[in-house]
C-alpha positions as CSV (number, residue, x, y, z in Angstrom):
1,X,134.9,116.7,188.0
2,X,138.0,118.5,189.3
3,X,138.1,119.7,192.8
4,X,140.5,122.8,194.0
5,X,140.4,124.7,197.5
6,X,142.1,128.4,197.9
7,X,145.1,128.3,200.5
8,X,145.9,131.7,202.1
9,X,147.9,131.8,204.9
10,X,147.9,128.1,206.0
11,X,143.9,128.1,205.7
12,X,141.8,127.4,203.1
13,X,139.9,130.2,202.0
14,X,137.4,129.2,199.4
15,X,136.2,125.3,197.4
16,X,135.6,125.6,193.6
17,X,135.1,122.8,191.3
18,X,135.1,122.6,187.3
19,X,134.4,119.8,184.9
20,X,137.8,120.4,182.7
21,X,141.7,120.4,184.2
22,X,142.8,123.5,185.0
23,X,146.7,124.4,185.0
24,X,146.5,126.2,188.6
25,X,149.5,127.0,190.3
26,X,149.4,129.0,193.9
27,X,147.6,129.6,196.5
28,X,145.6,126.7,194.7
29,X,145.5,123.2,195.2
30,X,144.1,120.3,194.4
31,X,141.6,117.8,196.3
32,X,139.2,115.0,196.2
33,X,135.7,114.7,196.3
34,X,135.8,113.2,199.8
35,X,137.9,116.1,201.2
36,X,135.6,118.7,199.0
37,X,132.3,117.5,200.4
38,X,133.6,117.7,203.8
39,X,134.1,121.7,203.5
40,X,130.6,123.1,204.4
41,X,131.8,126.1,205.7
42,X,135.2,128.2,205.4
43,X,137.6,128.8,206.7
44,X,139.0,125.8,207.4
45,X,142.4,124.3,208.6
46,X,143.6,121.5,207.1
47,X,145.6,118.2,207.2
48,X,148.4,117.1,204.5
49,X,149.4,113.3,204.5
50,X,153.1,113.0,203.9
51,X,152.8,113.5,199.8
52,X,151.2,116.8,201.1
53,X,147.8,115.4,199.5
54,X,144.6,117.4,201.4
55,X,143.4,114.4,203.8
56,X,141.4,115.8,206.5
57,X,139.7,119.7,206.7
58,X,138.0,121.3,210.1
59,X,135.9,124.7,210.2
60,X,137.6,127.2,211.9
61,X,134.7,129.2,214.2
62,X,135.1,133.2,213.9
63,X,135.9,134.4,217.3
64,X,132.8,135.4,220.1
65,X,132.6,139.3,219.3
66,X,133.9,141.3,222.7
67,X,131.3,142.7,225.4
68,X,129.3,145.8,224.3
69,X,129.6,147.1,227.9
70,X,130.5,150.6,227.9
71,X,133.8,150.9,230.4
72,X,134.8,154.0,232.2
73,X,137.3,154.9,229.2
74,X,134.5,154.8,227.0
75,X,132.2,157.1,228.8
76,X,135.3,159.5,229.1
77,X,135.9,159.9,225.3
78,X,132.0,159.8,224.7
79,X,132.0,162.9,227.1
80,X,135.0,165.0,225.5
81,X,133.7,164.1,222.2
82,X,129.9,165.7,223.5
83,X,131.7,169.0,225.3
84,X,134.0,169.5,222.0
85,X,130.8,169.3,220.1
86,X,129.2,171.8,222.9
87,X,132.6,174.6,222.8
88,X,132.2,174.4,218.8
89,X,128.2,175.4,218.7
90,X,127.1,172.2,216.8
């Protein structure tokens, strides 16, 4: 088996394996098993050793979605948007 990960903007983006070769040039590279089995979830950063061989991958966590807390700004525009709607008979 033949192991490649997807490489956009320094992290990798997406594992894929294959049972033949495959001439693949960029944003694709090539791994090991070891460093493909690690990859549960992406996307992940990654360590290069100094051949710039794959050595070591870490899931990235998506960032904690902001509060749903409706500020005084909010309840400003939500007003206009409700009097526009009032001036325009709909």
């Amino acid at each position: 088996m033949y192991y490649w990960v997807e490489i956009t903007n320094g992290k990798i983006q997406t594992k894929f394996s294959a049972t033949e070769d495959m001439e693949l040039t960029a944003p694709y590279k090539m791994i090991d098993k070891t460093v493909y089995d690690k990859i549960q979830k992406t996307p992940c950063s990654f360590e290069e050793d100094i051949d710039g061989v794959i050595v070591d991958v870490e899931f990235i966590p998506f960032p904690s979605e902001p509060s749903k807390e409706l500020t005084e700004v909010d309840y400003l525009l939500d007003l206009d948007y409700r009097l526009s709607m009032i001036e325009l008979g709909l």
